[in-house]
N, C-alpha and C positions, 0 to 999 in steps of 0.2 A: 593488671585489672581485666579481669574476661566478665563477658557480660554475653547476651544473646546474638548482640546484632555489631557489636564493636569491644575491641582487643586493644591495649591500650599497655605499652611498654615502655621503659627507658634505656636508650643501649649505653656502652663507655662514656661515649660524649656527651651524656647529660640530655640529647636531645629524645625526645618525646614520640612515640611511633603508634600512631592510633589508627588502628587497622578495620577497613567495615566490612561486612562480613554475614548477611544477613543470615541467621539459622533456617534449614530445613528449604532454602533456596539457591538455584543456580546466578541467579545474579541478586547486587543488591539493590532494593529498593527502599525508600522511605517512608516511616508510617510514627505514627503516634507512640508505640513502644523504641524503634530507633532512635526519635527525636528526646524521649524523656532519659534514654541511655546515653545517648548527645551530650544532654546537658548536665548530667553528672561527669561525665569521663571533662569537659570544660571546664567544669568547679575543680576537679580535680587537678589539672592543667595549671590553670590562673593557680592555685593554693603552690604546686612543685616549686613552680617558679623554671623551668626545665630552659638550654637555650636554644632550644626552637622546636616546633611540631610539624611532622609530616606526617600527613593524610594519602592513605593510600589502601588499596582492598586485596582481601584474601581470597578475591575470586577470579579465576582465569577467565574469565570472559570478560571484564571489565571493571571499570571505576564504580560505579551507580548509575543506573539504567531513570535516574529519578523518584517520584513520589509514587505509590503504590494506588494501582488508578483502581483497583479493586473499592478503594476509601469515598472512588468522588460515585460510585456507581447506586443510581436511587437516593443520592444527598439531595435532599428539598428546601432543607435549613439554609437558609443565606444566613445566619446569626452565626449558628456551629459552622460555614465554611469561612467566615470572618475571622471569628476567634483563631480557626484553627490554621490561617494564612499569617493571622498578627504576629502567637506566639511562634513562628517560623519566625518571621522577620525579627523578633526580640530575640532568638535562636543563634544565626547568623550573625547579628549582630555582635554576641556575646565572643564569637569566634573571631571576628575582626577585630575588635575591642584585644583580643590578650596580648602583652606587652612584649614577647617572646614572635619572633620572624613565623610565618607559617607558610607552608607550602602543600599543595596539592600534587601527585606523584601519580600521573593517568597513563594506564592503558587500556586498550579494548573500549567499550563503549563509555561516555561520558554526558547524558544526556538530562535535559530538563531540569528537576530538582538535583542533581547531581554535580551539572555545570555551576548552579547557581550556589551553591558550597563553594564549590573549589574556588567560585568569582568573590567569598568574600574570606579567601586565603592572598598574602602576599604575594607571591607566585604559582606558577602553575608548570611542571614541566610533562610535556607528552614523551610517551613512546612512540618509535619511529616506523612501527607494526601497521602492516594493509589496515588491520581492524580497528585501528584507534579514528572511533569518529565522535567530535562533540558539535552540541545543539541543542537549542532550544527551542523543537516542535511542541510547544504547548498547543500552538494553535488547529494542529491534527485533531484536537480531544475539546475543540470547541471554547477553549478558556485561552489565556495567555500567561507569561513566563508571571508567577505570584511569587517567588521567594525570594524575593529583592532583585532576581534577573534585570527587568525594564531599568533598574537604576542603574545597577553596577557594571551591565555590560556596556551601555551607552559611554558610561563614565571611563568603562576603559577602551571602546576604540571608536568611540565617537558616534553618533548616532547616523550620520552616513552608509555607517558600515554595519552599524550595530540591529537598526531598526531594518532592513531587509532582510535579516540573517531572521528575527523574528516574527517575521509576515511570513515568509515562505515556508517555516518549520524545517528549513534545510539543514544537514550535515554536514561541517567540513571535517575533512583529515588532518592527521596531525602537522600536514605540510602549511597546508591554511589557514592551521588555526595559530601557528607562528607567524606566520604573512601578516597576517587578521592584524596580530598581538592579542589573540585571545589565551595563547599560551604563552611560555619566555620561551622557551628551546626545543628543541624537537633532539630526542637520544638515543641514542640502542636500546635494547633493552638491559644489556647487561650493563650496560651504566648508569642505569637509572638511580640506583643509591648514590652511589659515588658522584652522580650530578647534584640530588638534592641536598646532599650535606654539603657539597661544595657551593651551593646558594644560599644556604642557612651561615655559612662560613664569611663569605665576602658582602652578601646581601647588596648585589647589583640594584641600580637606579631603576622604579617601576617604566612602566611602558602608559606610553599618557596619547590620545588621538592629537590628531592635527592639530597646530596652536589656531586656524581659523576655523577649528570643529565650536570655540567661542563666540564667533561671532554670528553662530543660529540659533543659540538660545536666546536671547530676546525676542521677548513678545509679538513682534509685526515678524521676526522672520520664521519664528515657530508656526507661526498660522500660514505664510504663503508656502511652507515646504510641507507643513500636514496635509496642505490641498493638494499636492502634486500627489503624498502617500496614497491619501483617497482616491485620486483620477486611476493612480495604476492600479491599484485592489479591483477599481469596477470594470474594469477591464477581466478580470478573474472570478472573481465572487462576489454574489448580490448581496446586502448587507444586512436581508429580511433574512437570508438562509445562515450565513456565518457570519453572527457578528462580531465573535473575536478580535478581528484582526482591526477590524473598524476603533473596537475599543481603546485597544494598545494604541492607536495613531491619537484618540482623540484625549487618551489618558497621558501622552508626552506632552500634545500641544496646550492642555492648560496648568500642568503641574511641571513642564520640563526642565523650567527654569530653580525649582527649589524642591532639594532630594525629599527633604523630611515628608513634607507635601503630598508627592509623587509616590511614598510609600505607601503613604497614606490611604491614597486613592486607589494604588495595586492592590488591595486588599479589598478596597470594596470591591472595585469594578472586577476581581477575581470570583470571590464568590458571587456577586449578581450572575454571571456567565455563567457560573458553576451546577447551578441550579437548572438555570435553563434546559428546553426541551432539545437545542441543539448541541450543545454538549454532552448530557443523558445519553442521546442517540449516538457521538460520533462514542463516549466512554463505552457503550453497548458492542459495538461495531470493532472496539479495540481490544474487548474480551472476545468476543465471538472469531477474532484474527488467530488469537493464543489457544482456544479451542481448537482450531483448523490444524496447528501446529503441533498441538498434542496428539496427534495421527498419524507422526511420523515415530512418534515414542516408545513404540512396539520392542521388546525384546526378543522377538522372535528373528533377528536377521540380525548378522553385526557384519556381513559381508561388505566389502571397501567395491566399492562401484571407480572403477579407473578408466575404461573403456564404452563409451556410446557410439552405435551406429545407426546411423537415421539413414532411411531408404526414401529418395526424392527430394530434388535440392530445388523446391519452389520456394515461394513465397514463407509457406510456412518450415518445409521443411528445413531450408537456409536457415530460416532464422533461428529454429530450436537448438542448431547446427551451433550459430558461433553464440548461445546464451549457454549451452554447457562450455565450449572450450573456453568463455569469461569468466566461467564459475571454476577452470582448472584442471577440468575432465577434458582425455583426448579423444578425440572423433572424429572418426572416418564418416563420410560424406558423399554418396554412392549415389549416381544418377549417369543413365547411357549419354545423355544431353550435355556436352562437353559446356556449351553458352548458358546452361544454368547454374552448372557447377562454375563457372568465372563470375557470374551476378549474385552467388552468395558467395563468394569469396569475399568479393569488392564491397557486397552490405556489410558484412561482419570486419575486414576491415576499418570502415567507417564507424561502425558501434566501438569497436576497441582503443578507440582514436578518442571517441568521446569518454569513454566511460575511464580509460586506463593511464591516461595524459600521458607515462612515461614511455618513451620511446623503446627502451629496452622491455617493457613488458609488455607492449603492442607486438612486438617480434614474437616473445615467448606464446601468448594469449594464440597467433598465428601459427605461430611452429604447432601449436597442439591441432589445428584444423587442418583435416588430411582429405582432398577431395579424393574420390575411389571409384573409378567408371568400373571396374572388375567385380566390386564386391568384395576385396581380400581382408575388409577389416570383418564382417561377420563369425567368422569362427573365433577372435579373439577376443571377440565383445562381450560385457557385461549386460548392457541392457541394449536390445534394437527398437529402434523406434521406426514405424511406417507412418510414410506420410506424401502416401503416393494421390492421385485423382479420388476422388469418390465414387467408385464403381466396385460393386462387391464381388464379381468376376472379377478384376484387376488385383484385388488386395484378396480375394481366397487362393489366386493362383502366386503371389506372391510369397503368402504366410506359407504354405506347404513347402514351399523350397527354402523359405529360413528355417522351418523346423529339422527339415533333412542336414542343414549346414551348420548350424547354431550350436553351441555348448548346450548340455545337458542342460547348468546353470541357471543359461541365460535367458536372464525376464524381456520374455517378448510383448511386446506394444504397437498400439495404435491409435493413431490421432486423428481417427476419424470423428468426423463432428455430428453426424447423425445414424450411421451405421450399427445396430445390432449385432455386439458381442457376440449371441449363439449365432449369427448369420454367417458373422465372420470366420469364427471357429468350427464350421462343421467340417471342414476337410484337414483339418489338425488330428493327431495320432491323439495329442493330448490337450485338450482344449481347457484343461485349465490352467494351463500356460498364460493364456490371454488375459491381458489386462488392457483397459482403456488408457492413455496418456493425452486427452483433450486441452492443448495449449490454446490460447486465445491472439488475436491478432490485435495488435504490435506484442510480440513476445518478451519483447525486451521492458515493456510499459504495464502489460495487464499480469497481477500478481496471483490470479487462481491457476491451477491444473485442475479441472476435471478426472479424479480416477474413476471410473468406469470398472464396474464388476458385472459379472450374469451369475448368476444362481452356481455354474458349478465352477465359478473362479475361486482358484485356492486364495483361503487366507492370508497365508505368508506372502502369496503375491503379489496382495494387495496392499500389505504393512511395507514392502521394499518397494511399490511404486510410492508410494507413502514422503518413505525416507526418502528415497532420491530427489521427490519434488521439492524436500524443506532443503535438501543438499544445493537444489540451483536456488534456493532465495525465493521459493513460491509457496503457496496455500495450497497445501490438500484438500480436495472434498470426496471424498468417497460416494458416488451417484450411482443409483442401480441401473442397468444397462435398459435403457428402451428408446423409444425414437427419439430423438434430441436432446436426450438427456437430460437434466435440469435448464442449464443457462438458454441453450439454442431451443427449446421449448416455451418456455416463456418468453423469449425474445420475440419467437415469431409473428407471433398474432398481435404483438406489440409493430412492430414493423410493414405486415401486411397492413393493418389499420391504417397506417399513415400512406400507404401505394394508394391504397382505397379513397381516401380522403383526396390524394391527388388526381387521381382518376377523375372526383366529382369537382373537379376546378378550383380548390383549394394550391393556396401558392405551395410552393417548395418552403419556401423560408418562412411563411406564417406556420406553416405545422411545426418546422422545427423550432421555433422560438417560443410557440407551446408548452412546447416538452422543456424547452431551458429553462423558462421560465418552472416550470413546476420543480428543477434542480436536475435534471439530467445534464451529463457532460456535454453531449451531444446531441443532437436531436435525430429520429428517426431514417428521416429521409437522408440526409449526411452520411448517417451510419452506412446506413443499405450501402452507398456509393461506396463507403472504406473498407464495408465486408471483401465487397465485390456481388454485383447484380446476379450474375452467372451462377454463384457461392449462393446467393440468399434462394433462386430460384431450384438450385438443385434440394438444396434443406427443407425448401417450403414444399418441395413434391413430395420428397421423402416423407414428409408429416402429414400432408393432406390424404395421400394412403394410404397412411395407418390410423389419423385421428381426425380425419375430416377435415382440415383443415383448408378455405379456398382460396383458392392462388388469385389473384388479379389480374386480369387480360394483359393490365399496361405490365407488369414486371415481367411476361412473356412475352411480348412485343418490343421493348427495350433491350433483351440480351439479344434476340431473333435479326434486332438492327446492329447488332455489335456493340451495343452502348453497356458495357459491362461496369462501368463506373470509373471510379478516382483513377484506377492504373491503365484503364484505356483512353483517359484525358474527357470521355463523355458519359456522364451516366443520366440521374434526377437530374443532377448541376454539371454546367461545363468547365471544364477544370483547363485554367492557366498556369502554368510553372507549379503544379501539385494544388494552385489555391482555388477554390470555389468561384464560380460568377454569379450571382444574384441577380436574379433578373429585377425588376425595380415592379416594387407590391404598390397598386392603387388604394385611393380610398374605396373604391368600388370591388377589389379585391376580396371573395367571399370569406369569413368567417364566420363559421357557424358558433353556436353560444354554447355547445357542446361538444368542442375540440379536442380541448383538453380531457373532459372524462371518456369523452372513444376512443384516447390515445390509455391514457391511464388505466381503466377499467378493465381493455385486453390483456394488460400484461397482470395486473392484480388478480381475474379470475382463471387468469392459467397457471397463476402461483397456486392456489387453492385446489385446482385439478393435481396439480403435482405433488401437493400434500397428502389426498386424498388416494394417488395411486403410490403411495410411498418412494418417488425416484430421490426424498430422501428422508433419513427418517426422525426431523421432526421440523417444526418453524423455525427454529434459531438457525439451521444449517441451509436452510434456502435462503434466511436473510443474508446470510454470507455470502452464499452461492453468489446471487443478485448483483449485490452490491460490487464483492470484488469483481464479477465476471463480465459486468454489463456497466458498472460505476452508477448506477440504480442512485438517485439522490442521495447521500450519505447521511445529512442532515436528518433526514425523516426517516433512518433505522432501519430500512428492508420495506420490502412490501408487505408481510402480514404484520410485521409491528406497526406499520403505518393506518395499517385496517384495523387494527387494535383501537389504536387512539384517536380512530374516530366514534362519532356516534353512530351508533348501530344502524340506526331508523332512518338516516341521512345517507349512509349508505345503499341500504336497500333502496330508497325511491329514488337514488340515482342509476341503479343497476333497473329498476322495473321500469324508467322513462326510455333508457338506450334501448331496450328491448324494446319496446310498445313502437319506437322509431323507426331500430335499423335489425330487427330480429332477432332470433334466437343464440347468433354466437354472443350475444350478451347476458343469457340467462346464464345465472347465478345459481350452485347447488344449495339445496334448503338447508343444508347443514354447515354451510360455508362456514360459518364462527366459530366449531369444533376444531375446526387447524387452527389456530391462529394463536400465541403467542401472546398472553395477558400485556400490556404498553404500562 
């Protein structure tokens, strides 16, 4: 039985082989024409009478990637997201209901609506493949697990285990999801058949949670463990900004005790969230990620990228160091500084420890990082990356002797964070060599690259820094080359504002709890300290020569003391064992009534300048920009979709009061509304 989206066979043994397969896509997702293919290929199941069906996909990337979030994007209807969560759940249902053993047969990704299949199949066995990772991140997209997940996964490993896995939207591997018992087995891949039929054959005893996973469903112990739920959430997230995850706690603690109930309530409290502005924005935010990605899509390059060489083994360079040799790429690691080169060794040790748990592949991840005081991996390199000091004498006299040494090939890069492309490239033979590679600090955590192009940077190689960024696991944005590019551009005037404010006796911690409070990760003044003082001062000069931009006495007088921030132990805040000291805030502690709009308003009218001077080219690619690069509240959709969905007029007499205040870096161009992104 062939159909669009699902294949559906029977081999010698009678058993049943229904294969998903989404047409005209690389992975499968779920949608209204899959589910109504579903539930014919089901009727036709139940009618065979077949003895047993396994579920399994015709795509080499994976099982089901979930529900096709394209669906939930601009849904307003809470009636149409009800309906269309119910007849899921009557869906599902119909699959666990056949009388015939059923199994799920996963590799590669296994996620959201996808898990939640497999969870109302009798088994479940994984491949034992790096890429096999399943979860239930619904709560990334503002909503929680709606397709019977909250019930069935609780029910299979308890909700100890179960209700973490879905607050955090985390991923395990196929190792943990055996662990878990979210799978039965963990197999080769080449015996993946021969596993499943041999479980349809024997039909081993299910996997049940703890016998006193019982004794927290009653009523007084469901409400004293929901509160601890809550205590740890507000620890993470406010519950005015994401309430998802709030709802899944408070949707166990009155319905947890009785499934039907608990379905029941999954569907409403799905689509209420569904609707909402905070999932709208995070569903926006999750297209605008797959946009980024499609940038690496190019056919113009299919060259195999094996060798990276980064020149400068600091902070940043280190790190970009062992986040290619984690992605599998080998790289040499070139710096005269023998004691830099051992302190990115030991950080990237450390990362491979975390990130790679097995022992044998912490070696291999290591064997691939080649420190190089000589230079001898540049001639064999694919792509070089610099990422030396910020001094464009230092990096023109550098680029000149990788082009003399370099493969014809080889795509030459720079990470520089405010430096001009044609600045860098004048003493290049061929300057359209040059591309930007602007990684963001912690490497291993912030998911954008900045590429960086100038006017006569070739196309091709700007499509192969492209590819190689989605090759390490990051977001392209392709930025036209000028002072600070997108992210460190807007950042700043956001950041200076908050020095400023300090400057006028404002605490440390009142401004940055400002900004949390408005949904930033972080606040301001923090940041500055994480950048590095030195870092924000060198960026903030660079931009004030070219765009006016005014430096702060105190943030020259703080690096001047040596107070360079977090990694010098003193910056804004005095840092203990890496953590913050707050100094303790009075009631007499100044806040002004316009904190938060002189924090906000800076970085929102220098989004609109950067619209305006195209660094890129258009709203949705700077919400991205923002968001991935800076973690820009996620909730509220970017900064011009945020200025979207406000009112206009409320807008302007907050931009005309800052101004009448604290001057004209507040003035607002008359045409501001023309960039902006419809909300």
């Amino acid at each position: 039985m062939k159909n669009h989206h699902w294949h559906l066979t029977t081999d010698d043994e009678g058993i049943s082989w229904l294969h998903a397969d989404t047409t005209g896509a690389s992975v499968n997702v779920l949608n209204e024409d899959s589910f109504n293919e579903l539930d014919k290929c089901l009727d036709t199941i139940a009618k065979d009478k077949p003895t047993g069906l396994i579920i399994t996909s015709g795509k080499a990337a994976g099982f089901i990637a979930g529900a096709d979030v394209k669906y939930f994007s601009g849904l307003r209807d809470q009636e149409k997201a009800r309906h269309f969560i119910q007849r899921t759940h009557k869906l599902f249902a119909k699959l666990e209901k056949l009388r015939c053993p059923t199994l799920a047969l996963i590799h590669g990704h296994c996620l959201g609506g996808g898990l939640e299949l497999a969870l109302a199949c009798d088994y479940r066995l994984v491949s034992d493949q790096p890429a096999t990772r399943l979860g239930l991140p619904e709560v990334k997209l503002g909503i929680h697990p709606g397709f019977g997940g909250t019930v069935r996964l609780i029910k299979r490993i308890g909700v100890l285990a179960a209700m973490p896995l879905m607050l955090s939207g985390r991923l395990v591997s196929a190792y943990t999801a055996v662990k878990m018992g979210i799978a039965d087995e963990r197999v080769a891949e080449r015996h993946l058949h021969t596993a499943a039929r041999r479980y349809l054959r024997t039909r081993p005893p299910h996997h049940h949670p703890p016998w006193w996973d019982a004794l927290l469903r009653p009523t007084p112990c469901r409400y004293a463990l929901s509160r601890y739920f809550d205590h740890a959430l507000a620890k993470k997230v406010r519950r005015e900004h994401y309430p998802a995850p709030y709802a899944l706690v408070d949707l166990w603690r009155r319905h947890g005790n009785n499934e039907k109930s608990m379905l029941q309530a999954e569907a409403r409290s799905d689509a209420e969230l569904v609707i909402g502005d905070t999932a709208q924005n995070l569903v926006r935010l999750f297209l605008l990620r797959e946009r980024l990605k499609k940038f690496a899509r190019s056919k113009a390059d299919d060259r195999v990228t094996r060798h990276i060489h980064i020149v400068g083994a600091g902070v940043m360079g280190g790190d970009i160091a062992a986040w290619c040799a984690l992605r599998g790429m080998r790289v040499s690691l070139q710096d005269t500084r023998t004691q830099a080169l051992a302190s990115a060794v030991g950080r990237a040790h450390s990362l491979f420890r975390k990130k790679l748990k097995q022992p044998r592949d912490i070696r291999a991840a290591m064997d691939r990082l080649i420190p190089d005081v000589s230079g001898a991996g540049i001639a064999h390199a694919d792509i070089i990356i610099e990422a030396i000091i910020e001094d464009l004498q230092a990096k023109q006299t550098l680029f000149k002797q990788l082009e003399e040494h370099a493969s014809q090939d080889c795509l030459l890069a720079t990470n520089t964070s405010s430096l001009p492309l044609e600045d860098i490239s004048q003493v290049l033979a061929q300057p359209e060599r040059l591309v930007g590679l602007h990684f963001f600090n912690p490497v291993a955590q912030m998911p954008l690259i900045e590429i960086v192009h100038a006017a006569d940077t070739d196309s091709e190689v700007v499509d192969r820094a492209c590819r190689f960024a989605v090759l390490l696991d990051k977001l392209p944005l392709p930025v036209k080359s000028a002072p600070g590019f997108l992210v460190n551009r807007i950042l700043m005037p956001y950041l200076l504002e908050a020095v400023t404010l300090l400057d006028e006796g404002v605490a440390a911690s009142v401004i940055d709890r400002a900004a949390t409070d408005f949904g930033m990760p972080v606040g301001p003044i923090q940041l500055a300290d994480q950048v590095g003082l030195d870092i924000c001062l060198s960026v903030a000069g660079e931009l004030s020569r070219e765009l006016g931009f005014a430096v702060p006495a105190l943030l020259q007088s703080e690096v001047e003391r040596g107070h360079h921030g977090k990694k010098s132990g003193q910056g804004f805040y005095r840092y203990h064992k890496g953590q913050a000291i707050h100094e303790p805030v009075t009631k007499d502690s100044p806040r002004p009534d316009d904190l938060t709009d002189r924090l906000m308003c800076s970085l929102l009218n220098e989004a609109v300048h950067c619209l305006r001077d195209g660094i890129v080219t258009d709203a949705e690619l700077l919400d991205a920009g923002v968001v991935f690069g800076t973690g820009f509240a996620p909730h509220r959709g970017g900064p011009t979709h945020y200025m979207a969905s406000m009112h206009e007029q409320v807008l302007l007499e907050t931009w005309r009061k800052l101004e009448e205040r604290h001057g004209e870096r507040f003035h607002i161009d008359d045409d501001w509304a023309q960039w902006l992104t419809p909300a």
